[in-house]
N, C-alpha and C positions, 0 to 999 in steps of 0.2 A: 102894721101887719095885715096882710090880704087874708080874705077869708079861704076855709078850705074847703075844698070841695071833690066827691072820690066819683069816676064816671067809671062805672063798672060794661065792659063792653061786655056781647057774646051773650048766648044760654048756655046753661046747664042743669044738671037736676038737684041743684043747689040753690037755686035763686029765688023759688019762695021761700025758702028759710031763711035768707038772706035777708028779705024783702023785711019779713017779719020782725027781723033782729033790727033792722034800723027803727021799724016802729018802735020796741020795745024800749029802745037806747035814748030813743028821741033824737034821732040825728036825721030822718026821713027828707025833711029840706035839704040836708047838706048832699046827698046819696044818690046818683041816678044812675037806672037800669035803663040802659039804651039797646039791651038788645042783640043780636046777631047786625053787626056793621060792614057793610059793604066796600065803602070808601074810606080808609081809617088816615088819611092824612091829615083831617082838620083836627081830629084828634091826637096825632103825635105832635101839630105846630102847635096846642094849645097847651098840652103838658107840661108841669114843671120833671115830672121824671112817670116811670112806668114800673108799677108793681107785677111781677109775674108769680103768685101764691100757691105755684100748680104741688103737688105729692108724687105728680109724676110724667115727665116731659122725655118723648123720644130728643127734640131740638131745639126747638124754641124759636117759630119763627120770629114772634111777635118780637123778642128780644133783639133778634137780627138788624129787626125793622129798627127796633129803640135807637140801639146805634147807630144807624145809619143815619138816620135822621139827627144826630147826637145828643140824645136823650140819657141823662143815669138812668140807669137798672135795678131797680132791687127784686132781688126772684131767689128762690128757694134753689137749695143746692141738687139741681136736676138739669137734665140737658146738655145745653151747651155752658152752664157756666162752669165757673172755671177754664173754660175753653176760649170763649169767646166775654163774657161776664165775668170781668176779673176783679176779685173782691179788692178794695180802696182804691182803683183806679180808675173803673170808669163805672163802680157800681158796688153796691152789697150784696154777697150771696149767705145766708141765713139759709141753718136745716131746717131739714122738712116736717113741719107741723112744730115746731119751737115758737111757739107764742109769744113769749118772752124776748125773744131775739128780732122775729117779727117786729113788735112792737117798739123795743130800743131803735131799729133802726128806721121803722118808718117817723117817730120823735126826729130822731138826728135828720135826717132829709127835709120835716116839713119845718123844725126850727133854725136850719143853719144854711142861710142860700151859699154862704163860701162853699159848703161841702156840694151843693149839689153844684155847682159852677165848676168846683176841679173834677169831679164824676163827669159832667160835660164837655168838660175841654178831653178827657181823658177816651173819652167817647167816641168823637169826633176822631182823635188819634187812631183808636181802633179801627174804624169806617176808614183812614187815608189806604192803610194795610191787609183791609179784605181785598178779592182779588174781582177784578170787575167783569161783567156776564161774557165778555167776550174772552177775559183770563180763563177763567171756570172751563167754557165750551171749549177753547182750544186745549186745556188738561186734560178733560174728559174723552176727544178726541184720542191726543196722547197714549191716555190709559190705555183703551179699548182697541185701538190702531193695529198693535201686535196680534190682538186675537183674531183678525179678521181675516 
């Protein structure tokens, strides 16, 4: 069994409390605050999967990116999921602020690599089916064309 370890990207006005809770927990070694990240690829090729814990997402880039990259998902039912975060298929979506559910499903991800390997295969699926930047442009084109 590999050890674990949680790399918390980004600020917010949450993070010394956060800081503080690993102190308390005794997990501090396990726990890095890396901060506002600029270049987040060495971090999606290093993840086993990508937690998104937000209470409240207009989209969710980060999740976008998950999949792209084909990374499982587990993120709170905000955003895109269910949209694009499709709960047992390429991720778990868990309501928001349910601890409980949080926690059963971050358990199932770090103990069962089958699960996260089918979330990834499932992943990757999703990523063949988004539509690619030059699809997007010429939709958007499309769209707006008549008003013009």
């Amino acid at each position: 069994h590999s050890a674990l370890f949680l790399l918390i990207a980004g600020d917010g006005p949450d993070r010394a409390v956060l800081e503080k809770e690993t102190d308390r927990l005794g997990v501090r070694d396990r726990v890095t605050f890396l901060g506002f990240v600029a270049d987040t690829e060495v971090l999606y090729a290093h993840a086993d999967f990508i937690v998104i814990p937000s209470r409240q997402e207009s989209w969710s880039r980060v999740a976008v990116e998950a999949i792209a990259r084909g990374k499982p998902v587990l993120m709170t039912d905000v955003g895109c999921a269910g949209e694009i975060i499709i709960h047992e298929q390429n991720g778990i979506v868990v309501p928001v602020i349910d601890r409980a559910a949080m926690y059963d499903a971050l358990t199932r991800l770090v103990e069962h690599p089958e699960v996260r390997e089918r979330f990834a295969k499932g992943a990757k699926d999703t990523a063949r089916q988004l539509p690619t930047l030059d699809d997007a442009v010429k939709n958007y084109v499309s769209l707006w064309s008549p008003a013009l």
